[in-house]
PyMOL commands that place a pseudoatom at each C-alpha (Angstrom):
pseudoatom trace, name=CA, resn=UNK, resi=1, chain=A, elem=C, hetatm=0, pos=[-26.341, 9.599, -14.194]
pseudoatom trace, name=CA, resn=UNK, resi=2, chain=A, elem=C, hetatm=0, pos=[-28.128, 6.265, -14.218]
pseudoatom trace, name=CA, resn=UNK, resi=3, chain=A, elem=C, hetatm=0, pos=[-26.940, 3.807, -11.402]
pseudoatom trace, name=CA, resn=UNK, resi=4, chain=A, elem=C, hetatm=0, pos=[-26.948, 0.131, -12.148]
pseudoatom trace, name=CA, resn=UNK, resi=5, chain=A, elem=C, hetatm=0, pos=[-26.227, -2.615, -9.631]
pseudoatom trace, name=CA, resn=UNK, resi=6, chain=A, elem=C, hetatm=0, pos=[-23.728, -5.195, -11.246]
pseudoatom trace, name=CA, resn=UNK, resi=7, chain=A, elem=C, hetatm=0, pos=[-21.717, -8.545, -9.687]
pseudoatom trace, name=CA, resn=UNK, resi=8, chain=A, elem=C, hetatm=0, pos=[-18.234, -9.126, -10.236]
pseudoatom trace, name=CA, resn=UNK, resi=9, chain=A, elem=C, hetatm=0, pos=[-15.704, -11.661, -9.438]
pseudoatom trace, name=CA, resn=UNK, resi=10, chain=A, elem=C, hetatm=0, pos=[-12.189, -11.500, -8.975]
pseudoatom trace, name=CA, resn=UNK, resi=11, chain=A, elem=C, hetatm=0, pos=[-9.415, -11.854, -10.692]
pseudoatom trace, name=CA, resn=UNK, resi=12, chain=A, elem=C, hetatm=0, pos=[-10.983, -8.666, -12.587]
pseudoatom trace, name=CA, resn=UNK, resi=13, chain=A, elem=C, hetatm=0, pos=[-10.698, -8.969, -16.497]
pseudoatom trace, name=CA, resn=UNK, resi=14, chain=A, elem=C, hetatm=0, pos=[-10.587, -5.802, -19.326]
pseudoatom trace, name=CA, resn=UNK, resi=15, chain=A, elem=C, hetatm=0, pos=[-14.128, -7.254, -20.102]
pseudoatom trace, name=CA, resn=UNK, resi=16, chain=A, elem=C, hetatm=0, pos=[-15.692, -6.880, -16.568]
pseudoatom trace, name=CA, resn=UNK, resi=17, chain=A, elem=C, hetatm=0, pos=[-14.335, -3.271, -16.201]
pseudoatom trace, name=CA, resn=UNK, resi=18, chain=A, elem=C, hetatm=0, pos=[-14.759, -1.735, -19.660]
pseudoatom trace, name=CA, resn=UNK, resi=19, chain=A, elem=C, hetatm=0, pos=[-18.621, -1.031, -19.316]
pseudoatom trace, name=CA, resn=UNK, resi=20, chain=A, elem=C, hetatm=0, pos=[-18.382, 0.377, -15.731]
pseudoatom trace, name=CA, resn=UNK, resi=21, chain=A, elem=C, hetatm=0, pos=[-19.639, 3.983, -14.756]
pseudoatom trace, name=CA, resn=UNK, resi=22, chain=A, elem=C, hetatm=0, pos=[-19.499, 5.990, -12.116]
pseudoatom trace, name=CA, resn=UNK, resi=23, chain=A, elem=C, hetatm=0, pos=[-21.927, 5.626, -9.476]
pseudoatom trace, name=CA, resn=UNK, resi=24, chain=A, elem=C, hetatm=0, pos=[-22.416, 2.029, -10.370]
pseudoatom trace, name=CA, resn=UNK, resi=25, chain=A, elem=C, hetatm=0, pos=[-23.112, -0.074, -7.254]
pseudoatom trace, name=CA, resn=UNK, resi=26, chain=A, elem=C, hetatm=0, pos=[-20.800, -3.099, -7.577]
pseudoatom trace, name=CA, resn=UNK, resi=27, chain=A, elem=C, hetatm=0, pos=[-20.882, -6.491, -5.590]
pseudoatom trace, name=CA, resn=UNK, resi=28, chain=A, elem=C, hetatm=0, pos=[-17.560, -8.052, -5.520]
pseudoatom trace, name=CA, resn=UNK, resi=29, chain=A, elem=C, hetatm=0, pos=[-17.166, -11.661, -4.904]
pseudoatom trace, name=CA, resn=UNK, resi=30, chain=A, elem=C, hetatm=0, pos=[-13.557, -13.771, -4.744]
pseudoatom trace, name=CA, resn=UNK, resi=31, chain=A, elem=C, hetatm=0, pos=[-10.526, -12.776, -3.357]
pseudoatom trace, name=CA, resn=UNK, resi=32, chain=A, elem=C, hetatm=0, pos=[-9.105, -9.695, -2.327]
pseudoatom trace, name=CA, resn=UNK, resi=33, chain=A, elem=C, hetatm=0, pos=[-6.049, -8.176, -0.944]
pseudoatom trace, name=CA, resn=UNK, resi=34, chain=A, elem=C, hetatm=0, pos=[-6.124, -6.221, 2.410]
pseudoatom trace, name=CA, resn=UNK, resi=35, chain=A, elem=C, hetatm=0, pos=[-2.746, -3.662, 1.826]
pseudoatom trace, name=CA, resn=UNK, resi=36, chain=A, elem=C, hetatm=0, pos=[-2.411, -0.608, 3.847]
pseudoatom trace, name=CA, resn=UNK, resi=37, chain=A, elem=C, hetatm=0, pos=[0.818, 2.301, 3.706]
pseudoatom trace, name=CA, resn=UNK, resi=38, chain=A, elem=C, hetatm=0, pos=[3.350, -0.266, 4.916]
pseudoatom trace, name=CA, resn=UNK, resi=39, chain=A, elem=C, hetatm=0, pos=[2.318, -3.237, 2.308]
pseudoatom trace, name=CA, resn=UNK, resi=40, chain=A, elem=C, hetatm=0, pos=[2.613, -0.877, -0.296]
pseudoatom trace, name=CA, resn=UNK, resi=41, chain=A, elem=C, hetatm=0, pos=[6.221, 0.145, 0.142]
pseudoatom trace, name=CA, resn=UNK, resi=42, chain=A, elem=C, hetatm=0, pos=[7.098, -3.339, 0.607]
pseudoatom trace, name=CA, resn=UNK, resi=43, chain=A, elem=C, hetatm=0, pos=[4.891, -4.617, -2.797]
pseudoatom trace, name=CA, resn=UNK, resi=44, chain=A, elem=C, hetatm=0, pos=[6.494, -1.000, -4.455]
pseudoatom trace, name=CA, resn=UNK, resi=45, chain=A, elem=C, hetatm=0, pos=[10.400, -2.427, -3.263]
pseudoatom trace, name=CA, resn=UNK, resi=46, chain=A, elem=C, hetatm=0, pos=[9.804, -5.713, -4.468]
pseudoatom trace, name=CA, resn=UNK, resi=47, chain=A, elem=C, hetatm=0, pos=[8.362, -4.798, -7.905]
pseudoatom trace, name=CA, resn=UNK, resi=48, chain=A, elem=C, hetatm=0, pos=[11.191, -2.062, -8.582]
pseudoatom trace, name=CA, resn=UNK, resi=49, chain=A, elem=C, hetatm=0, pos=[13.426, -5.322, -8.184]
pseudoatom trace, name=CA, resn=UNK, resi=50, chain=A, elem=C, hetatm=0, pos=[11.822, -7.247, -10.097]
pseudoatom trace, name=CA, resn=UNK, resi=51, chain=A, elem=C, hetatm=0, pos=[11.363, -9.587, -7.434]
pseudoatom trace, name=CA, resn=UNK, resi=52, chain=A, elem=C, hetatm=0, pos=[7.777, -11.674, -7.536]
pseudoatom trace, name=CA, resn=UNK, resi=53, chain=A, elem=C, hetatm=0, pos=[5.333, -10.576, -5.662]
pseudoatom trace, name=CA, resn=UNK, resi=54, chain=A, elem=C, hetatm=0, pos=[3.375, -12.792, -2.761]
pseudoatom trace, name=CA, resn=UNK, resi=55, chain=A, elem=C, hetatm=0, pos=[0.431, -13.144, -4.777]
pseudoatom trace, name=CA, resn=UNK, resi=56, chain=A, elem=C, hetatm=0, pos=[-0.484, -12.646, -8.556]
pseudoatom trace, name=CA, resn=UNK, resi=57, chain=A, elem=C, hetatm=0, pos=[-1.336, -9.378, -9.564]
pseudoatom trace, name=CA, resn=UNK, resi=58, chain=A, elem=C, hetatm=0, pos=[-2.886, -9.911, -12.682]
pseudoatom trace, name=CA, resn=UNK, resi=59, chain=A, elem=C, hetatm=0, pos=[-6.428, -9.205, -12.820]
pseudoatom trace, name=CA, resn=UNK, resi=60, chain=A, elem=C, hetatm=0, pos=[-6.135, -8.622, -8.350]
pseudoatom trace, name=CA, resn=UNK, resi=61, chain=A, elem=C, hetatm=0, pos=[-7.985, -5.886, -6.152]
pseudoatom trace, name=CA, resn=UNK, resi=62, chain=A, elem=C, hetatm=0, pos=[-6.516, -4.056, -3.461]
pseudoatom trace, name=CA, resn=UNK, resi=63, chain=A, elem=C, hetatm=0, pos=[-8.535, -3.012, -0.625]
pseudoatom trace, name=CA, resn=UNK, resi=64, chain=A, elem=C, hetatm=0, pos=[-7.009, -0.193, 1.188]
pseudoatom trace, name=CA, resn=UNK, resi=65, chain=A, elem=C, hetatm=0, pos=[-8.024, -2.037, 5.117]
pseudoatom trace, name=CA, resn=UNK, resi=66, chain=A, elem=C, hetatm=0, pos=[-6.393, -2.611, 8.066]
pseudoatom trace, name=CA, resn=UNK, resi=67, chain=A, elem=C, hetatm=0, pos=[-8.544, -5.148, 9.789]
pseudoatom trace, name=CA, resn=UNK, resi=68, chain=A, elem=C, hetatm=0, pos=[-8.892, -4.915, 13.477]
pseudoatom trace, name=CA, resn=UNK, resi=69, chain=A, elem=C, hetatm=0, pos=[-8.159, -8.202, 15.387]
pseudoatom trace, name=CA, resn=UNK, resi=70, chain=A, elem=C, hetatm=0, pos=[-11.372, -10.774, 15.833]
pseudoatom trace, name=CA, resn=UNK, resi=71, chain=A, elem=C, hetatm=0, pos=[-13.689, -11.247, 18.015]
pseudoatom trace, name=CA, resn=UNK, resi=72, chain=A, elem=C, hetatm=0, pos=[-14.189, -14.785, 19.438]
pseudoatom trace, name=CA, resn=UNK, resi=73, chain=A, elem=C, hetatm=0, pos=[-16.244, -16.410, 17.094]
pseudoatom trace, name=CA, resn=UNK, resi=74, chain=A, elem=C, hetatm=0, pos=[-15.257, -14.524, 14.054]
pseudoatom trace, name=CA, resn=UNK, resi=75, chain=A, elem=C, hetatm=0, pos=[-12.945, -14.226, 11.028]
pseudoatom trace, name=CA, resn=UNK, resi=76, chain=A, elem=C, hetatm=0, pos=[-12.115, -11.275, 11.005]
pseudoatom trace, name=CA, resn=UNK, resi=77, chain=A, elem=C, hetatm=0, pos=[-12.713, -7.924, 12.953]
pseudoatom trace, name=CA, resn=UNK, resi=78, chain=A, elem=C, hetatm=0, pos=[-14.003, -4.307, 11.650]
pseudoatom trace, name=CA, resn=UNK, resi=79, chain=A, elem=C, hetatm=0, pos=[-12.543, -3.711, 8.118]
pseudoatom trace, name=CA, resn=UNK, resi=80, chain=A, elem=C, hetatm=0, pos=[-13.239, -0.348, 6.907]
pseudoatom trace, name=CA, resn=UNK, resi=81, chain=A, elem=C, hetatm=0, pos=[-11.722, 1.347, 4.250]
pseudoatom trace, name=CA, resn=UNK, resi=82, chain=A, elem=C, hetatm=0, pos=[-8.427, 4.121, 4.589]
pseudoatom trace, name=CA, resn=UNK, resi=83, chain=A, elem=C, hetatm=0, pos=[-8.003, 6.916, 2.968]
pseudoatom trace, name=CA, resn=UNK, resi=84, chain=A, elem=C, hetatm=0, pos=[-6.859, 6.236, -0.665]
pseudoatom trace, name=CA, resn=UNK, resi=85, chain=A, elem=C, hetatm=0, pos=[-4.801, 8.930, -1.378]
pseudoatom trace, name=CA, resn=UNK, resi=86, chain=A, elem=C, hetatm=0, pos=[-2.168, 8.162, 1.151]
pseudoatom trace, name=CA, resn=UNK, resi=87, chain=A, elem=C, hetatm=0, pos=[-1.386, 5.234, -1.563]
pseudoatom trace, name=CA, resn=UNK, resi=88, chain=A, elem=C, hetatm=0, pos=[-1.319, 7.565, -4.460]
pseudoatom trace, name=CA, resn=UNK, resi=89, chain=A, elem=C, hetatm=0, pos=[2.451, 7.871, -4.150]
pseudoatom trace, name=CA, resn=UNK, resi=90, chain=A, elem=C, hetatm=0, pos=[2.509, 3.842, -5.232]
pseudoatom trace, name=CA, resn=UNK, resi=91, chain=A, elem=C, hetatm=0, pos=[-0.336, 3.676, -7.885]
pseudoatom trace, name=CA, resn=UNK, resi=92, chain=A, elem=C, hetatm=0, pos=[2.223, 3.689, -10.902]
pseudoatom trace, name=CA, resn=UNK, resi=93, chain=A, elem=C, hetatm=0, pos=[4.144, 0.441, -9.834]
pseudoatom trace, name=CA, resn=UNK, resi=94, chain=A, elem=C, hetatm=0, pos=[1.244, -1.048, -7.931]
pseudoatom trace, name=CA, resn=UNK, resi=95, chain=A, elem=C, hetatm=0, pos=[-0.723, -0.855, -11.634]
pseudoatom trace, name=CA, resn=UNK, resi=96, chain=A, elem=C, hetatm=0, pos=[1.940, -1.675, -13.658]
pseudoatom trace, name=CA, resn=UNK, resi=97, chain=A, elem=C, hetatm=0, pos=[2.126, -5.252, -12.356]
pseudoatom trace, name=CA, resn=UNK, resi=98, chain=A, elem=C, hetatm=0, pos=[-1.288, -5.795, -13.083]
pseudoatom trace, name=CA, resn=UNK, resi=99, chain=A, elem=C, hetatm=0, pos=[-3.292, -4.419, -10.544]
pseudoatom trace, name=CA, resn=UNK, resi=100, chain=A, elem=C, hetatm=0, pos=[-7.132, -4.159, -11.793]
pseudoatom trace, name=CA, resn=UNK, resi=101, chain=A, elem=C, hetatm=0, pos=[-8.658, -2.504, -9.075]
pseudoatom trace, name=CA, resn=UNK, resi=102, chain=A, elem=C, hetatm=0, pos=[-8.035, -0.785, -5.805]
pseudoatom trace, name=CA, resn=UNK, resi=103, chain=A, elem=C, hetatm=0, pos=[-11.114, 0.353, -2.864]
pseudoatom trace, name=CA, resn=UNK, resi=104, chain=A, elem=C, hetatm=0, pos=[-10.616, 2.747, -0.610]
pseudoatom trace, name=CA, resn=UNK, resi=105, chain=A, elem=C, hetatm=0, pos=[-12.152, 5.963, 0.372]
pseudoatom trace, name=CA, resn=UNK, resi=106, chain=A, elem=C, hetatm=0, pos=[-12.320, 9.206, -0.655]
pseudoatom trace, name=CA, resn=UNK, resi=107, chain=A, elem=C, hetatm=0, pos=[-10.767, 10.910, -4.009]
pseudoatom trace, name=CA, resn=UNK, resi=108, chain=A, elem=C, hetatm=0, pos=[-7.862, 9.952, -6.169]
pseudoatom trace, name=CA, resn=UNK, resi=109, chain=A, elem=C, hetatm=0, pos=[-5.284, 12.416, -7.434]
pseudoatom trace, name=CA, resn=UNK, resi=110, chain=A, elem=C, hetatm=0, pos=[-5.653, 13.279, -11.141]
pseudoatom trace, name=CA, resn=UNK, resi=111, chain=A, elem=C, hetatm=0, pos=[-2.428, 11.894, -11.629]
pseudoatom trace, name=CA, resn=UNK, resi=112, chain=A, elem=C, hetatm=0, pos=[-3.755, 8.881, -10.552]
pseudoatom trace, name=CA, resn=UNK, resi=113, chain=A, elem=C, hetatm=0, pos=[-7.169, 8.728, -12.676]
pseudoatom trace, name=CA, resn=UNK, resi=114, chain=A, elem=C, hetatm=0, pos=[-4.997, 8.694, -15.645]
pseudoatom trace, name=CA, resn=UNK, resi=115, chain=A, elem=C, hetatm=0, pos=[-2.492, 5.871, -14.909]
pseudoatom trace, name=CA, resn=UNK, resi=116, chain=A, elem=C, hetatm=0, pos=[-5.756, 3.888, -13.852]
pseudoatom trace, name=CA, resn=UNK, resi=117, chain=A, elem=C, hetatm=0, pos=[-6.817, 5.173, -17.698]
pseudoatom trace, name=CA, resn=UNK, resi=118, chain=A, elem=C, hetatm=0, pos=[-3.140, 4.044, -19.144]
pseudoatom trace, name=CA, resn=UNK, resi=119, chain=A, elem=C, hetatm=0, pos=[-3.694, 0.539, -17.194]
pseudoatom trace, name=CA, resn=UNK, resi=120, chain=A, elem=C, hetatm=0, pos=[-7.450, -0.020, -17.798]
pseudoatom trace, name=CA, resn=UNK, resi=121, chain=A, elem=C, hetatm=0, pos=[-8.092, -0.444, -14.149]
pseudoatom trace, name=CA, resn=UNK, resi=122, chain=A, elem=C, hetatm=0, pos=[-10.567, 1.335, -11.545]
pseudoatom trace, name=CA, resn=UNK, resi=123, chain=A, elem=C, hetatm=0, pos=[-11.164, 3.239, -8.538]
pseudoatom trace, name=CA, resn=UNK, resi=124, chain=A, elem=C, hetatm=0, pos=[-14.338, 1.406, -5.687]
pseudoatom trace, name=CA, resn=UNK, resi=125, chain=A, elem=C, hetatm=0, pos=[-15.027, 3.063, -2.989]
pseudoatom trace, name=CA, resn=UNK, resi=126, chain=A, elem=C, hetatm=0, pos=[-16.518, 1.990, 0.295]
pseudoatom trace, name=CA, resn=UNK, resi=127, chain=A, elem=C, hetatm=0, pos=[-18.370, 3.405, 2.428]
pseudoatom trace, name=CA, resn=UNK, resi=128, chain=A, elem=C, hetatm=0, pos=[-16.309, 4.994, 5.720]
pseudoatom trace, name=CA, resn=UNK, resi=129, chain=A, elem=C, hetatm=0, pos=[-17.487, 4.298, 8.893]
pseudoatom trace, name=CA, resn=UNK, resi=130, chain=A, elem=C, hetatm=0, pos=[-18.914, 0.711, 7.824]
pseudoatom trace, name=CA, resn=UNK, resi=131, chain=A, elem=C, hetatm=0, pos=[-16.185, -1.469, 8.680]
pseudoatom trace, name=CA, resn=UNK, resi=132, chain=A, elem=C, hetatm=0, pos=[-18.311, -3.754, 11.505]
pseudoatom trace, name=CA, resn=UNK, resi=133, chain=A, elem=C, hetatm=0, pos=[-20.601, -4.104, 8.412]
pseudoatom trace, name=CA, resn=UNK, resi=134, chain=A, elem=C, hetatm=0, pos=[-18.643, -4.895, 5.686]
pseudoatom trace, name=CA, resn=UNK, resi=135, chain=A, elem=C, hetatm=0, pos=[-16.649, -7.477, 7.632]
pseudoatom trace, name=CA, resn=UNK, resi=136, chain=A, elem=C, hetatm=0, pos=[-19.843, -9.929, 7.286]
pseudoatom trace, name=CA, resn=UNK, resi=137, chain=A, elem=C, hetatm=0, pos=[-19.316, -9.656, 3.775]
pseudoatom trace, name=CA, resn=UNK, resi=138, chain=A, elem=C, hetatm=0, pos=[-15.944, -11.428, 4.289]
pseudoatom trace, name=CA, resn=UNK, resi=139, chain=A, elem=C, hetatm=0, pos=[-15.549, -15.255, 4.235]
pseudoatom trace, name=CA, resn=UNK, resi=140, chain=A, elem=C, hetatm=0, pos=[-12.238, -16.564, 4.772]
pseudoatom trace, name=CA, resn=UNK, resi=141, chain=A, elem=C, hetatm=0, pos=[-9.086, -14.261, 5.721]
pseudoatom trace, name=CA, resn=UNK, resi=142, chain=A, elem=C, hetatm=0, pos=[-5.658, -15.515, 5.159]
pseudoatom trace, name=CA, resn=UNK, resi=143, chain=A, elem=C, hetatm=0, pos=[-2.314, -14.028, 6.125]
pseudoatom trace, name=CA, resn=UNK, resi=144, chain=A, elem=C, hetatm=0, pos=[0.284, -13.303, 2.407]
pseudoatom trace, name=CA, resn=UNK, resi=145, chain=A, elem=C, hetatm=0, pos=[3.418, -11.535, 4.229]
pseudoatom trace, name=CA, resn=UNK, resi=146, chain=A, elem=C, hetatm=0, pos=[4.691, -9.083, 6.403]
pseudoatom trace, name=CA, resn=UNK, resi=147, chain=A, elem=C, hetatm=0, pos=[3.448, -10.745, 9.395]
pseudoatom trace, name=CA, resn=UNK, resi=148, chain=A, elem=C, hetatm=0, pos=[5.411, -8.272, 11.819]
pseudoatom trace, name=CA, resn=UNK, resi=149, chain=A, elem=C, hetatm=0, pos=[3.509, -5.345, 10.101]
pseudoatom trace, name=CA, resn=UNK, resi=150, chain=A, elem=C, hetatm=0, pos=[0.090, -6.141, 12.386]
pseudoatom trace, name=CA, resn=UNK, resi=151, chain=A, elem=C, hetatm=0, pos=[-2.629, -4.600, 10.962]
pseudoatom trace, name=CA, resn=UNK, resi=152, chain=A, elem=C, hetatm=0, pos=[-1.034, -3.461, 7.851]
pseudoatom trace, name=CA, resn=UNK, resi=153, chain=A, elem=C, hetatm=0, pos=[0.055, -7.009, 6.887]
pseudoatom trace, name=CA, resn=UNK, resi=154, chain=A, elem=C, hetatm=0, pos=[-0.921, -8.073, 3.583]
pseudoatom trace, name=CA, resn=UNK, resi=155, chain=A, elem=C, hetatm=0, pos=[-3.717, -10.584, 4.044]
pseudoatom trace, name=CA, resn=UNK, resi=156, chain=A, elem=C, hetatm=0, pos=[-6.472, -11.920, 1.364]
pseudoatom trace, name=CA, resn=UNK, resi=157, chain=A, elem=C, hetatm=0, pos=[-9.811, -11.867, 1.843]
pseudoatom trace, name=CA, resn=UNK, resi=158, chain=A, elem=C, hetatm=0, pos=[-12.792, -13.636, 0.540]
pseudoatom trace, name=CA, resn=UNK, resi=159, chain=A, elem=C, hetatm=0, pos=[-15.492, -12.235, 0.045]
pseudoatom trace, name=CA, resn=UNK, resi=160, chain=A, elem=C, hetatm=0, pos=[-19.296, -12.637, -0.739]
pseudoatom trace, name=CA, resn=UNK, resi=161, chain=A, elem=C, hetatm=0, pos=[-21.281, -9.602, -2.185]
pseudoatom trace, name=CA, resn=UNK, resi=162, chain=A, elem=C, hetatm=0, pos=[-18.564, -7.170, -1.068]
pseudoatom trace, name=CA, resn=UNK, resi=163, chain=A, elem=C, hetatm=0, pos=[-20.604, -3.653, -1.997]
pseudoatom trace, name=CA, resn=UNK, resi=164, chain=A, elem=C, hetatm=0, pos=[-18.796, -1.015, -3.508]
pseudoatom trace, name=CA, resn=UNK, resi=165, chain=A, elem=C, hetatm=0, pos=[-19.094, 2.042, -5.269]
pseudoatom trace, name=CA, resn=UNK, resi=166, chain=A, elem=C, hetatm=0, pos=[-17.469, 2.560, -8.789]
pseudoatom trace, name=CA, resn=UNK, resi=167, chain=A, elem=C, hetatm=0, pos=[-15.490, 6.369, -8.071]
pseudoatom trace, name=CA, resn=UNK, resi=168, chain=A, elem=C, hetatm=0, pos=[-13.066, 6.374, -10.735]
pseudoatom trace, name=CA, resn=UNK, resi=169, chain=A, elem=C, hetatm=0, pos=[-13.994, 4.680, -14.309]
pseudoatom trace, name=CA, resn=UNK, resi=170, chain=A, elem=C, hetatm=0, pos=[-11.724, 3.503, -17.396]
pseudoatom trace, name=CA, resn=UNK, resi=171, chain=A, elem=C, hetatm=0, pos=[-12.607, 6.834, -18.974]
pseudoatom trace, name=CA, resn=UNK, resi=172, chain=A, elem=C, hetatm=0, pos=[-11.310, 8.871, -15.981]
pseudoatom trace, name=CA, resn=UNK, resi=173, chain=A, elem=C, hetatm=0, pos=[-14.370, 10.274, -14.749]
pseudoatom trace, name=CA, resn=UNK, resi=174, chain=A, elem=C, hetatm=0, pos=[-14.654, 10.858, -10.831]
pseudoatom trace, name=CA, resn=UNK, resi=175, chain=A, elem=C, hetatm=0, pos=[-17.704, 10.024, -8.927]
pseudoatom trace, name=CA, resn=UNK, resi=176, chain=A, elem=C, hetatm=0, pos=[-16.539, 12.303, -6.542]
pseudoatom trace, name=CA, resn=UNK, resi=177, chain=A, elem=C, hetatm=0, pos=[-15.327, 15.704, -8.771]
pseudoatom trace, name=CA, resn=UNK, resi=178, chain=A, elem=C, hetatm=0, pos=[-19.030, 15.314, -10.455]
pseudoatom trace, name=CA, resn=UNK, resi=179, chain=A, elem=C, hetatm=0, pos=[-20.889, 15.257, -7.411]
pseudoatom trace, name=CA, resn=UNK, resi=180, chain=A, elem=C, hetatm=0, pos=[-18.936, 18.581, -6.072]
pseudoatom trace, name=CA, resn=UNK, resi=181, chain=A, elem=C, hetatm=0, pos=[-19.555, 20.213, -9.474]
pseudoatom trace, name=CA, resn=UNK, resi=182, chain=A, elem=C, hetatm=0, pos=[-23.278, 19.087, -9.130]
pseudoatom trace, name=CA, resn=UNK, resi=183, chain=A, elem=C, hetatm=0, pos=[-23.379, 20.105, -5.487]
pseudoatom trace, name=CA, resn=UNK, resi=184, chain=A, elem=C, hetatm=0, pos=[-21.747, 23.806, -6.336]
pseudoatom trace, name=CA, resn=UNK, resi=185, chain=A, elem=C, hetatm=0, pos=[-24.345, 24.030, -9.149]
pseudoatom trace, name=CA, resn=UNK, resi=186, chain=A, elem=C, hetatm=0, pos=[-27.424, 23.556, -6.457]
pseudoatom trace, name=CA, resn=UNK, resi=187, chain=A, elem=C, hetatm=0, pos=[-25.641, 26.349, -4.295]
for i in range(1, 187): cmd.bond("trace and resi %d" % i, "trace and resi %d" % (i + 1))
show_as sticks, trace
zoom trace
């Protein structure tokens, strides 16, 4: 597997996705979207009613964060990633309206790697345990909705050289079901 380092800024387009692999390291500049559990069943009710959503989904990238609050002086506290498969459950709506890209970490359900193959989006992982770090990677943050929700509120975040980790690709493959497979093959 040959890693490559490649920039991207949001909103994500077919274009900047289709040539992504696995393992790629990705820097992602623009805005993102800081959703957590509760965001998502809110986003999930609103879409199912065909209600707009509180930002435009087209081409947008959802990072599965709840930022902790910030210390004087700065925008925003730690931001580390959740576990993605806790959102699994909303990945067919949350796509559907247009959804390019979600970070998180750890594995997505194989259900899940092929609705992100039906809507030509992908999977980034972070690393867990970086949040303090990957906060100075964050510019601006900016409350959307769901105010009363604390840390789980939808916010967007700007961000400069956000690093990330391509998991899941267009073609379905899983960074993290080849590196077990790889791993088992060692043993």
């Amino acid at each position: 597997m040959t890693v490559r380092a490649i920039r991207l800024t949001t909103p994500l387009k077919d274009a900047d996705l289709k040539d992504l692999k696995i393992g790629d390291k990705v820097l992602l500049s623009g805005e993102i979207y800081a959703a957590r559990d509760a965001a998502h069943k809110r986003l999930v009710e609103l879409i199912r009613k065909n209600k707009p959503l509180p930002f435009d989904p087209k081409g947008a990238v959802i990072y599965y964060t709840g930022p902790t609050p910030a210390r004087p002086g700065q925008i925003i506290g730690s931001c580390g990633p959740t576990t993605s498969s806790r959102m699994d459950a909303y990945m067919a709506d949350i796509l559907s309206a247009g959804i390019k890209a979600t970070i998180g970490k750890g594995g997505r359900s194989p259900e899940v790697r092929e609705l992100q193959k039906k809507h030509r989006a992908v999977y980034f992982s972070a690393v867990g345990g970086t949040g303090a770090i990957l906060s100075e990677n964050v510019t601006k943050v900016e409350l959307v909705a769901w105010e009363a929700l604390g840390a789980e509120a939808l916010r967007r975040l700007t961000v400069k050289d956000f690093p990330v980790i391509v998991a899941n690709d267009l073609a379905g493959n899983d960074l993290f079901l080849e590196a077990r497979t790889r791993w088992a093959k060692k043993v």
